[in-house]
Each structure stands twice: as C-alpha cells, then as structure tokens.
C-alpha positions in Angstrom: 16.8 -46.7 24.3 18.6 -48.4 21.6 20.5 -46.0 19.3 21.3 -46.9 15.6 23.3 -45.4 12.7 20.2 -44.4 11.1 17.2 -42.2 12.4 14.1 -44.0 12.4 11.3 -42.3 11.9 8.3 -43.5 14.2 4.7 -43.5 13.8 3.2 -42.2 16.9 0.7 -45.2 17.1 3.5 -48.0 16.6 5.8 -45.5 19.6 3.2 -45.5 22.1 3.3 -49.7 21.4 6.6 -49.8 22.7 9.7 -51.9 21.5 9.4 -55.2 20.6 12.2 -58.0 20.2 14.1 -58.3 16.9 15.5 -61.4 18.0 14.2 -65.1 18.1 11.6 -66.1 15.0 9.5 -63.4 15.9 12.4 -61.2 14.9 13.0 -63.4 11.7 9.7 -63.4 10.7 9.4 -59.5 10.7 12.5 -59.0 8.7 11.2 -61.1 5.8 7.9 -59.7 5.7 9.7 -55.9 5.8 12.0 -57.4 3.0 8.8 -58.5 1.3 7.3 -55.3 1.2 10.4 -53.5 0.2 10.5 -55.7 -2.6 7.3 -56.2 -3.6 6.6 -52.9 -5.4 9.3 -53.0 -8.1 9.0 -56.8 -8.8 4.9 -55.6 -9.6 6.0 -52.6 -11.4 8.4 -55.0 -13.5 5.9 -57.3 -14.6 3.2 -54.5 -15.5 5.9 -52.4 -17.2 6.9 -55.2 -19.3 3.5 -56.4 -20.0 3.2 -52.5 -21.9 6.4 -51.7 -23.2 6.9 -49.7 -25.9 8.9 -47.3 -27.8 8.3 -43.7 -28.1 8.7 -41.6 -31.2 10.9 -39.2 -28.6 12.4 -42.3 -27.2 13.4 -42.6 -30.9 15.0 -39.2 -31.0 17.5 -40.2 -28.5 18.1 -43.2 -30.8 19.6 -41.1 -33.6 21.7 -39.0 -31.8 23.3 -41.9 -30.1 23.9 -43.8 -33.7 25.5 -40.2 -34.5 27.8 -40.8 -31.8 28.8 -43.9 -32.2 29.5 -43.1 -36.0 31.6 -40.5 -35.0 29.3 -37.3 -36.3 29.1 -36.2 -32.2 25.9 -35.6 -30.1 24.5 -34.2 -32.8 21.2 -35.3 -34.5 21.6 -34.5 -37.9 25.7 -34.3 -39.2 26.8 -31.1 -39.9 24.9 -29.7 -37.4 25.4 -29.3 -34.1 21.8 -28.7 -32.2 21.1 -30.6 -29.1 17.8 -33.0 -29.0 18.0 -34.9 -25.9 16.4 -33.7 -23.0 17.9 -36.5 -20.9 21.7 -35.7 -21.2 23.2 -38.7 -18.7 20.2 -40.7 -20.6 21.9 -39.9 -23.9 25.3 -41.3 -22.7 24.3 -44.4 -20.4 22.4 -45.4 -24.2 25.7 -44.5 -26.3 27.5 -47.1 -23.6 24.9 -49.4 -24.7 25.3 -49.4 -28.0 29.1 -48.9 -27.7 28.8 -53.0 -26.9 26.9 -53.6 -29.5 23.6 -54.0 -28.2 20.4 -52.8 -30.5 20.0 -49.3 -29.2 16.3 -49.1 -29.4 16.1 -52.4 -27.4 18.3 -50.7 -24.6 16.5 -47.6 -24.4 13.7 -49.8 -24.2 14.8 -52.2 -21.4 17.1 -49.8 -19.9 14.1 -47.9 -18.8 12.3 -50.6 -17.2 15.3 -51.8 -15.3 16.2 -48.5 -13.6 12.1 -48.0 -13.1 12.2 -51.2 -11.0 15.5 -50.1 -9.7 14.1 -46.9 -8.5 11.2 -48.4 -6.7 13.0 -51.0 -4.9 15.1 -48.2 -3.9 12.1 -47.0 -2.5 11.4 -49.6 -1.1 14.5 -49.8 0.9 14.3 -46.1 1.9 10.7 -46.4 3.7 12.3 -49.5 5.3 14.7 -47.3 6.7 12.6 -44.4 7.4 10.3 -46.5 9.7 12.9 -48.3 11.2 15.4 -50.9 9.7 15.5 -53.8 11.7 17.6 -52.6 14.6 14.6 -51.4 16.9 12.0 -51.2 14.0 8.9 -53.0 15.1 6.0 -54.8 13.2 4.7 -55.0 9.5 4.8 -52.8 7.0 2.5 -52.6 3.8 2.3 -50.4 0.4 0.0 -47.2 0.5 1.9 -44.3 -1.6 3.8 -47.4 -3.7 -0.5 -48.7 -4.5 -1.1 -44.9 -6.2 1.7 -45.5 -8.1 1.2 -49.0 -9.5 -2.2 -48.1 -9.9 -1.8 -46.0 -12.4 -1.4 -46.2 -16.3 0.6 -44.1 -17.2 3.3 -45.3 -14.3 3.9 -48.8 -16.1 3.3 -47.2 -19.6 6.6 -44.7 -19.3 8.5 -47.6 -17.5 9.3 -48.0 -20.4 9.0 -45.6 -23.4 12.3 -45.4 -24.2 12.6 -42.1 -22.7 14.9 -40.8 -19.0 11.7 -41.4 -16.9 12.9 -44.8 -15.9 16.3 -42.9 -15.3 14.9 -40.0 -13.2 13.0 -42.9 -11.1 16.1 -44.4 -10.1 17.6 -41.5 -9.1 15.0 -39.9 -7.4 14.3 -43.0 -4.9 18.3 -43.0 -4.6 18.4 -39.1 -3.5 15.9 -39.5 -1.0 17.5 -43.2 0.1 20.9 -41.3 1.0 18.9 -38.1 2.9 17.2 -41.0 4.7 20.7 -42.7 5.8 22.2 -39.9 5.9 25.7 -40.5 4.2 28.4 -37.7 4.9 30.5 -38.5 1.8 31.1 -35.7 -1.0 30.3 -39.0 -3.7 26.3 -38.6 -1.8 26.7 -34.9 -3.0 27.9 -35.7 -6.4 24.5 -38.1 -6.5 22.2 -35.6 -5.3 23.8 -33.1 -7.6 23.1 -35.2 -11.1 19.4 -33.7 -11.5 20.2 -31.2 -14.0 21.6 -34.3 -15.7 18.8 -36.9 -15.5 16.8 -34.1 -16.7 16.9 -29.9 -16.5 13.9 -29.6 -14.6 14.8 -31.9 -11.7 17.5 -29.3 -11.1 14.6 -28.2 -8.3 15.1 -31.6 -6.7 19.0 -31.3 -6.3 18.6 -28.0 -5.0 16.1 -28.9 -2.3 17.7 -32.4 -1.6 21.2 -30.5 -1.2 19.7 -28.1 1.4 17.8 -31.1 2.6 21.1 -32.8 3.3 23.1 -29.9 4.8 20.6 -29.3 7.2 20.5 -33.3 8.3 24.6 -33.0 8.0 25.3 -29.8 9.6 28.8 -29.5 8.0 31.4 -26.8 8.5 32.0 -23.9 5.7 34.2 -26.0 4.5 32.0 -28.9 4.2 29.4 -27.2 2.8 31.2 -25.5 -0.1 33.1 -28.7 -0.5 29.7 -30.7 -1.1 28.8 -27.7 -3.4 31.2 -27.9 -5.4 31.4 -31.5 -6.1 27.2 -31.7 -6.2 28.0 -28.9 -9.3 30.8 -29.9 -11.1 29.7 -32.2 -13.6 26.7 -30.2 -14.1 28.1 -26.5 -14.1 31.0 -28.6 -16.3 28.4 -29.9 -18.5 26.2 -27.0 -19.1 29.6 -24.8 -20.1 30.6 -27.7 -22.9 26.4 -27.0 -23.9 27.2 -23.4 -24.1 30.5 -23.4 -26.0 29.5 -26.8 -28.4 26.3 -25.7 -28.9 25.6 -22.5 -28.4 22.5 -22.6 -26.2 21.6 -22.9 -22.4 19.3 -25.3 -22.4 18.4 -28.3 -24.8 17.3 -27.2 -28.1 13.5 -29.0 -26.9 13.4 -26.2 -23.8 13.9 -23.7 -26.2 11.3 -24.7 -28.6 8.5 -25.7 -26.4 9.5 -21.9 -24.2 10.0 -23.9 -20.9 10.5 -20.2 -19.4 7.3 -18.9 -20.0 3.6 -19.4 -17.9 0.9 -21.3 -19.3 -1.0 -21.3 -16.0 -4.4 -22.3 -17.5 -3.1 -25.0 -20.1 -1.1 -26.1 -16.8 -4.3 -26.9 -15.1 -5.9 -28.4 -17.5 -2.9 -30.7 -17.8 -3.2 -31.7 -13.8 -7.3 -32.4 -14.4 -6.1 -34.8 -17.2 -4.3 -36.4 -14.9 -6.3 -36.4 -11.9 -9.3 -36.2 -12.9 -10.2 -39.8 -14.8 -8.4 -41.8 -12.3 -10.2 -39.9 -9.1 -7.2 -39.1 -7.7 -8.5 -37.3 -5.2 -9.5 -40.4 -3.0 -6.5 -41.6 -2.4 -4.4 -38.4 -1.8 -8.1 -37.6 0.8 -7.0 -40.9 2.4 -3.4 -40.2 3.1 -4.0 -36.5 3.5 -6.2 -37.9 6.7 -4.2 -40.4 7.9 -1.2 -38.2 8.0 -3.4 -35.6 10.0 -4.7 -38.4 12.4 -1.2 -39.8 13.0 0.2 -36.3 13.8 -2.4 -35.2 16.4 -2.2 -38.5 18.0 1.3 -37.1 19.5 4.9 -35.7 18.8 6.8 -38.2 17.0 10.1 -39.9 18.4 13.3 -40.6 17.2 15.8 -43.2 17.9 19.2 -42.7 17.1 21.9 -40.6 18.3 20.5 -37.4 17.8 17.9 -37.8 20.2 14.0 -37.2 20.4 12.5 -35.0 17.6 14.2 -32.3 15.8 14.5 -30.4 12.5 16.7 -33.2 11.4 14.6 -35.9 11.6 11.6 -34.6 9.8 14.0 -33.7 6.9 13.5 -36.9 5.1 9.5 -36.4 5.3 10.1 -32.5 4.6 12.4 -32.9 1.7 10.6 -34.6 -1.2 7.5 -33.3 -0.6 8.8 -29.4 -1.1 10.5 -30.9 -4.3 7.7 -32.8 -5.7 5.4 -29.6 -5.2 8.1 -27.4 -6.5 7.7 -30.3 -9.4 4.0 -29.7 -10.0 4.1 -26.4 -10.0 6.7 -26.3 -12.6 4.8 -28.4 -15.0 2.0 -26.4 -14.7 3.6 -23.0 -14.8 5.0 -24.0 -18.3 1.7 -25.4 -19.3 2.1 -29.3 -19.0 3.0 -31.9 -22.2 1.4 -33.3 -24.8 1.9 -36.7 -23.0 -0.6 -37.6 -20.5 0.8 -37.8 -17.2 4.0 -38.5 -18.4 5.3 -35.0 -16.7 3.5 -35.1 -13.5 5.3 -38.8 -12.7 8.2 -37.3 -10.9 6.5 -35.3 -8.3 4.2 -37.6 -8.1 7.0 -40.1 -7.2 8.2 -37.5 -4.9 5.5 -37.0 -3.0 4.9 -40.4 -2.2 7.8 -41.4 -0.5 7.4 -40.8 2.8 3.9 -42.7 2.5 5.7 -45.5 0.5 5.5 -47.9 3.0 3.3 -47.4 6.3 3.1 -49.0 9.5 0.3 -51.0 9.7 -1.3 -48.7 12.7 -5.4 -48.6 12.9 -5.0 -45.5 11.2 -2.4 -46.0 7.9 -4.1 -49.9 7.6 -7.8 -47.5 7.1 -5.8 -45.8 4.6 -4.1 -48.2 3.1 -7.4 -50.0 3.0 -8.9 -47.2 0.9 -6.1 -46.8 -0.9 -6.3 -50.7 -2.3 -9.6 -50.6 -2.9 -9.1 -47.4 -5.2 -6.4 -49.0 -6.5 -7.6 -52.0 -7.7 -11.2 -49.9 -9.1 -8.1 -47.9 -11.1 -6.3 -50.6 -12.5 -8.8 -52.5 -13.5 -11.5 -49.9 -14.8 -10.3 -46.4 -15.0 -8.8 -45.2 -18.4 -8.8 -41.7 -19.8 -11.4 -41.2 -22.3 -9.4 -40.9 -25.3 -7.9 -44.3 -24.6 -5.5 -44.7 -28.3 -5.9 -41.8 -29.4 -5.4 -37.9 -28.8 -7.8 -35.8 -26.6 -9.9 -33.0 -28.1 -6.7 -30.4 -25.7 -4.1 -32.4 -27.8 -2.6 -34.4 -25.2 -2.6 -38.2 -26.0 -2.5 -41.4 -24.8 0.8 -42.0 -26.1 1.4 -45.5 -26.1 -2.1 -46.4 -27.1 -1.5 -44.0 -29.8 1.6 -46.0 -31.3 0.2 -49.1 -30.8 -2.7 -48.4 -32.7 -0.5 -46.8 -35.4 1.9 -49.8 -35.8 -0.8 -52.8 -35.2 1.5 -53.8 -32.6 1.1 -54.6 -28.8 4.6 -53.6 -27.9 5.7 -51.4 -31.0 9.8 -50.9 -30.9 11.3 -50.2 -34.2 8.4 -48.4 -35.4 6.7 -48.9 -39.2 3.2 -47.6 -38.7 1.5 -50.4 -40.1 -1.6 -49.2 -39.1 -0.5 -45.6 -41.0 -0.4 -45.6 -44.7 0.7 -41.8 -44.3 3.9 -42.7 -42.4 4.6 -45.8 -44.8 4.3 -43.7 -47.3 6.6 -40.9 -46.4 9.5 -43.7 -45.5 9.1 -45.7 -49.1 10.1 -42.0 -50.4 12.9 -41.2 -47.7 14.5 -45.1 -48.8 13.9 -44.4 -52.5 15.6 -41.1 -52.4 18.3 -42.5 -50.6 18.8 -44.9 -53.1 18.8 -42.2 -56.1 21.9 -40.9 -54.6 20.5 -37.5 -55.8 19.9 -33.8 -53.5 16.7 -34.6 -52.4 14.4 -32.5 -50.1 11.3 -34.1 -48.9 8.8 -31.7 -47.5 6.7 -34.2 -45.9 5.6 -36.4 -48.9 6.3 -33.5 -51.8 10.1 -34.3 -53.5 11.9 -31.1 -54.2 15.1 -31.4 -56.3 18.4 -29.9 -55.2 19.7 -28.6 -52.5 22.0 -30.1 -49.8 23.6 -33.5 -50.5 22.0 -36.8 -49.7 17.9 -36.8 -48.1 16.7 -34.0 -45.9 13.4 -35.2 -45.2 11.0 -32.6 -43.1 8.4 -34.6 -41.1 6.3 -34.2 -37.8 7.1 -37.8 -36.6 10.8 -36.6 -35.9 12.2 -39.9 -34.4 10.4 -41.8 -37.5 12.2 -39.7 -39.6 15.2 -39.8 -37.9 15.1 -43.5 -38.2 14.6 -43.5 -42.2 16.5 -41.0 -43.0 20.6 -41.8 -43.4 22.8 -40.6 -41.1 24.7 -38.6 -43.7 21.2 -36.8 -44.7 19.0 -34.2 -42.6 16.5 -35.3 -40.8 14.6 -32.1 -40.0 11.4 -31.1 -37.7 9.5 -27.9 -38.4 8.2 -28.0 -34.8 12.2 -27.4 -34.1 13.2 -30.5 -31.4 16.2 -30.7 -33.1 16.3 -28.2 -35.8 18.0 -24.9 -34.6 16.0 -22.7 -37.2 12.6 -23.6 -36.4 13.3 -23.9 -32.8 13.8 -20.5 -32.5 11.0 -19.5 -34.9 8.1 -17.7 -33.3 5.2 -19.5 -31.7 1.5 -20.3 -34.0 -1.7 -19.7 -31.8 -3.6 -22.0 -30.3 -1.0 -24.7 -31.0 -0.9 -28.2 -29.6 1.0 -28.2 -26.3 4.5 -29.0 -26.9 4.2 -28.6 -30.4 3.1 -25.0 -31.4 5.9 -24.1 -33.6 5.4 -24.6 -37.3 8.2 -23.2 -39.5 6.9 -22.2 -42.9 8.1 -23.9 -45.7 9.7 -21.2 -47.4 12.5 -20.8 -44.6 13.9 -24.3 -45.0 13.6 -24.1 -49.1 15.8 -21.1 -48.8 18.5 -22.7 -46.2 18.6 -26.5 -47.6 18.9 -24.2 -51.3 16.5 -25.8 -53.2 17.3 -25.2 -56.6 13.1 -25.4 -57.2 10.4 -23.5 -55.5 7.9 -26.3 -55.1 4.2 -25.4 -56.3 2.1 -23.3 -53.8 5.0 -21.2 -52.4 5.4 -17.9 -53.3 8.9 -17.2 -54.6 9.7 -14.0 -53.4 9.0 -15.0 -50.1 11.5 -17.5 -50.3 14.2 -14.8 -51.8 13.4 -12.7 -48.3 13.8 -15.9 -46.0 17.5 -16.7 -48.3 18.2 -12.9 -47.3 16.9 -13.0 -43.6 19.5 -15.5 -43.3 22.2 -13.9 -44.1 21.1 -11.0 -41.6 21.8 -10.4 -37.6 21.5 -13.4 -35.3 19.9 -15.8 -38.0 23.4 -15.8 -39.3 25.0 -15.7 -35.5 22.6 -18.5 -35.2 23.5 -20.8 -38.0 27.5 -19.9 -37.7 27.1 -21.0 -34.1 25.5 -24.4 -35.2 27.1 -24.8 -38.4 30.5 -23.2 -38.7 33.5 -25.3 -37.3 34.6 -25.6 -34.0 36.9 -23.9 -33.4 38.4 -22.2 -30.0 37.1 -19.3 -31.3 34.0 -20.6 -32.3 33.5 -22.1 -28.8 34.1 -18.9 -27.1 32.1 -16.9 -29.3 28.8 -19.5 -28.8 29.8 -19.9 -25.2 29.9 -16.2 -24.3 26.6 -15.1 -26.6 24.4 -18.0 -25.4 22.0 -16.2 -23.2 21.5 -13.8 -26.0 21.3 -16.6 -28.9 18.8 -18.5 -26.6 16.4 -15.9 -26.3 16.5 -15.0 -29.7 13.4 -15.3 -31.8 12.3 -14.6 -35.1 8.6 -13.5 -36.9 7.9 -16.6 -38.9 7.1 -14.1 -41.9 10.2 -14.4 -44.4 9.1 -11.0 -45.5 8.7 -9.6 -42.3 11.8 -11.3 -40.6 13.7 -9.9 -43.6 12.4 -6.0 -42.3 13.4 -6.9 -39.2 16.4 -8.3 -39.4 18.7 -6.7 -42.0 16.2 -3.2 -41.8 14.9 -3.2 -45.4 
C-alpha cells in the first residue's frame, strides 16, 4: 500500500474499487477534474456574491471606528469615549490596514469580504481534495454536494459580502479544518486555530474543539501541548486583557447589549425555522444524512498513510467540524438567534458541510448529490423567504433586500436612503448642525440646544449616523451597540431580537447636558437620571469609558470588568436614582 504525508480518508465504495493509476493521461485527466472541482465552488460563489453585494448598516459601524483610528481618536466609535462596537476585532484591524493605504474603507469592507468568502471556499475546496485523497493514491472524480447547500442558498452570497467578518470567519474556518486535515505539527497551525475569538467571540467554540481536534490527530508531548496552548492563546488571552483594561468590559459592547449570556430557547427556534424552513432544508440534509448512513454500513473505512488502517485519528477531520458547527447552532439558538436572517447560522452551517464538501462520485454520494442539485437548483431559482425586502412579522429581516429597497439601489454602498425620506431627513439636520458650529443634540429628528460640543445625533440606523455625523461629534444609539449607557440599560419586552434595548430619552438629555428639556419629557425625571449618574457603578461606568487612561485607570477597568459587565440599570430615571444612590 502506498503511504503518503497526508491521511486520506476513503469512501468505502471507492476502497472496495481498489487503486487505480495516477500516472499516464488517465492520471492527468483526474487531477484536473479534482482541481476543477476544488475550484469550482469559490469561482461560483464569487460571481453570485458579486452579483448581490452590498453594504450593511453594521458593516457601516465598523466603518466609523476604523476612520476613528486612522484619525488618531483610537478604536473607539465616538471620540471621547472609549466603548467597543466591533464584533469582529481582527475584522476591525485587517479594514484599518486598508484604509491605512488609502483605499475607500467602505469599498474594502465591501470587497474584502467577498475575497476572503471565495478564499474560504476554495480553501474548502482544497481540504475535501485532501480528505478524499490528494493525488498520490486518490482515485476517480469528485463532485460538489455539501458546497451545492451552500451556494444554493441566499443568504450565503448575500453576507459574501455585507461588509461585515462573515467573509472573514469563512476564510478561517475552511483554513482550520484544511490544517486538521494535513495535519501540520507547527505551533504557527496553533496560533491559526487559536484566532476564533478573534474572527469573532462566538467561534471561540471552534478553536476549542479544532485545538482538541488537533492534539488528538498530533499526539504531542506535555510539552507540546502546553506549548501549542499557549501560542493558540496568546493573542487572544493578550487581546481580551488590553479589552479589559482599555475598555473596561469582557466582551464587545454589542454582546453586552444584545445579553449574549442569556437563553432565549424559543426565539432560538424560531430563528432556525426561518432559516430552514422556506428553503426546505430538510431535503438535502435527508439526502446526505442517508448517504452518510449507506456509506458507513457498507464497511469500515480505510486509511492510507503512515498511521495505518482506521483509528481515532483519522476520523478527526470528519469528527471535528461537525461537534463545532453543532456546538455553533446550538449557541445561536440558546441566545435566541439575530435579527438578520440566516446571517448567524452561516458558520455552522459551513461547518457542518465540510466533510461532505466534495464526495466521491460512488452510486451512493452521486444519488445524493443528485438530490442535492436538483434541490439546489429548485432553491436558487425559486425559494425566497416570504418577506423578501422587507422585515418579517418576528422582526428578523431580509437585510440586504431591506437596504436596497431603502436606498433605490441594487448594490447600495455608501448608503443615502433614497427610497427613505425619514433617513434623508435626519442627515440634512445632522450636516446642517454641523455646519452651525453650535452644541447640538439631535434626538432622532427633534434639535435640542446645548450640551456637548459639536453634533450628538441619537438615531436607530447607528452606522447611518455614524456616517453623518463628524468625527469630532457623538454619534449615539439608544439600542446601546456602541453607547456604554444604553448598553447596559435594562431590557424592553417583547423587543425586536437584537434590538430590545431602548434608553429613555431623559437619560441621554441629562448626560450630553442639555441646557433644554425638550417638549414631552418630564423634567424631574431628567434631574433623577443627572443624579443617577453621579451614583454607584453608573459613575464607575462612565469614569471607566470616559476618564483618561491612565495606568491606574487601566488597572482599575481591568480588575472590575466582570463586575462592570454584568452591571445593569432599571431604565426608570426615578427608580435608577432609588436604586442607585438609596434615596
């Protein structure tokens, strides 16, 4: 039998077969058809990403904060004011080198995203190749089945782009499970798996498991393994500490305002149906599912390569991002999904599919893959949610039709909601205040003199306003993405998902210090909310995102994090002033 540096992982069908020939034209011609297929995937998802790319109103969130930085205000979002908004943290930066060469940021977040999407699935690509055998003792063709769910869907080519990390987390995902397939040794493969946290917090679950996933295919002494612990942590444990200490929370000020530690099981669900349910995704997961079953009762797989027939180590690659794209799932729905649609089940999803990226093309995987076309073509062609453009009666929305429909644009990048007289409106009065030069607070459309120099506009279209509004004003969100104060305000009932914070008005009158009490607020509740924060851990809270940074400072926000985090305050001035300084 010939070995190889690389496990191949067999179906028993193609086994039983026995080896073919690589060499000769035979030998050619296979290679360039498993080159085609490897290939073929990403240059698909290239072309439908790019036929709907767009810009996010989040995607545009990362845009301020990387203008910030490259102004020299920090990762910050508003100046002043140090609260973090980016999920995404190696996102953030990869966009800040962007724009560090000049390059229109919006445009890279936008084509940034698409590059590392078909990045990630060529990666993909390559990993199935190798997981089926690459070339050295791999026999016959190979065609798309788990890579046709995925370009089947909408929402796959929609957040290709999107101007958000999910083009990111592709990439990396299809380049974690590459490296468990090959089965590097280096410590730079454990720095690679170890970036999750980075690409974004929840995919922490997939370092973890691809880590274990790689130990066990490794086998490494003590030594090893703490020394591939310790560089898989080190940016990230060096990372969150600099959070900590600069900012003063444990998580991105978005975890803590949309609770990402509590359990929303039934919102989960109905999340996952939302998903599932208008594209039938049942058929083709029925139609792997059974081809999977077929292939493994048809007889023990076998393994060439120097390890020999079988073993715990060769079904690790299989094993591995299945656990971590179930671990995924059940995340999402745990913390009761997003107000995108699908956007949050894409990773696992991606996960999952891997091992069935590629198949042999056995009697049983070309039945499935068969099915699988068929369904995929029927969902491309036909299937749409039914809320196509707009939002669905359980708040979650069709995101990109949504903004397209807003600006009258196919492929909507620097947004101006031409199709929105409300947004129009509320940017005429941000540029118009801007150019008064006068304290200006803008709660939504109402002008309020006084206050904080420059524009603090309020708004629920945060990147809008963040775009709008001058980097030397506020651009603030009473939902709390990136406002430190509302963030940590307590929840409204029967909110939208991902958005059911609401900060009364009277709590950011009394901290921008509006000299005015604008008509319909009730004046005494603004004198509690100016005294409530000047109280207990609202004014912890504000010294650690306000006050300088100082050594001090930075021990101070690093060491009470876990405290400040949890933190949370009645959204009643009146009542938060009772609680809080015990009148």
């Amino acid at each position: 039998m010939t070995t190889s540096a690389y496990t191949s992982v067999r179906d028993p069908e193609t086994v039983a077969a026995g080896p073919l020939p690589d060499a000769g034209a035979p030998g050619r011609w296979r290679a360039h058809a498993r080159l085609v297929a490897c290939l073929l995937p990403a240059l698909v998802i290239g072309f439908a990403g790019f036929q709907r790319r767009w810009m996010s109103d989040d995607g545009h969130i990362y845009v301020r904060t990387v203008r910030q930085v490259l102004a020299g205000n920090g990762p910050v979002f508003n100046a002043g004011e140090r609260a973090e908004s980016s999920t995404g943290t190696l996102w953030q930066w990869l966009l800040v080198a962007g724009g560090a060469v000049g390059a229109d940021v919006a445009t890279v977040a936008m084509y940034g995203g698409l590059l590392f999407t078909v990045a990630g699935f060529a990666l993909a690509g390559v990993g199935a190749v190798r997981l089926r055998g690459d070339g050295r003792g791999g026999r016959g063709l190979l065609v798309p089945c788990g890579a046709l769910v995925l370009l089947a869907l909408p929402p796959v080519w929609d957040f290709a782009t999107s101007g958000l990390e999910t083009g990111l987390a592709t990439c990396w995902i299809a380049g974690a499970w590459l490296a468990l397939v090959a089965r590097p040794r280096s410590l730079v493969t454990c720095a690679v798996l170890g970036l999750g946290p980075l690409v974004r917090p929840d995919l922490a679950l997939v370092s973890v498991v691809f880590l274990a996933a790689q130990w066990v295919t490794v086998r490494p002494s003590w030594r090893g393994a703490l020394a591939g612990a310790g560089v898989a942590g080190a940016l990230p444990v060096a990372y969150e500490i600099f959070r900590m200490g600069y900012y003063g929370h444990l998580m991105p000020l978005p975890g803590v305002t949309k609770e990402a530690s509590r359990s929303l099981w039934g919102r989960g669900f109905d999340y996952l149906w939302d998903f599932a349910g208008p594209y039938a995704l049942w058929l083709p997961v029925a139609a792997v599912t059974a081809a999977v079953l077929y292939a493994w009762r048809s007889g023990v797989r076998r393994v060439r390569g120097p390890g020999g027939p079988g073993g715990l180590r060769d079904i690790v690659p299989v094993v591995a991002p299945l656990l971590a794209g179930a671990l995924c799932w059940l995340y999402v729905i745990r913390v009761g999904g997003d107000f995108m649609h699908g956007r949050m089940f894409l990773p696992g999803l991606l996960l999952m599919l891997l091992p069935v990226f590629l198949v042999p093309l056995t009697r049983a995987w070309g039945v499935a893959a068969l099915v699988v076309g068929v369904w995929a073509v029927a969902c491309a062609g036909a299937l749409r949610v039914p809320y196509e453009g707009r939002i669905g009666a359980g708040g979650i929305a069709d995101e990109r039709g949504v903004y397209v429909r807003q600006n009258a644009a196919p492929h909507p990048l620097h947004h101006d909601f031409a199709g929105q007289p409300g947004n129009r409106a509320y940017g005429t009065l941000v540029r118009e205040a801007a150019r008064s030069g006068a304290p200006t607070l803008l709660l939504a459309q109402t002008p309020v003199a006084g206050g904080a120099p420059g524009v603090t506009g309020v708004y629920n279209t945060l990147g809008f306003s963040g775009s709008v509004v001058p980097l030397s004003g506020a651009a603030l969100d009473p939902i709390g993405l990136a406002y430190p104060l509302a963030a940590h305000s307590e929840g409204i009932v029967n909110g939208r998902v991902g958005h059911d914070k609401r900060l009364p008005d009277e709590w950011i009158v009394a901290e921008r210090g509006a000299a005015d009490v604008p008509e319909g607020l009730a004046p005494d509740r603004v004198d509690a909310a100016r005294r409530a924060l000047r109280c207990g851990p609202l004014a912890e809270l504000r010294a650690a995102t306000r006050a300088p940074l100082t050594v001090g400072r930075f021990w101070r926000n690093l060491t009470g994090a876990m405290e400040r985090t949890s933190f949370r305050f009645p959204n009643d001035p009146v009542r938060a002033e009772r609680q809080l300084c015990g009148r």
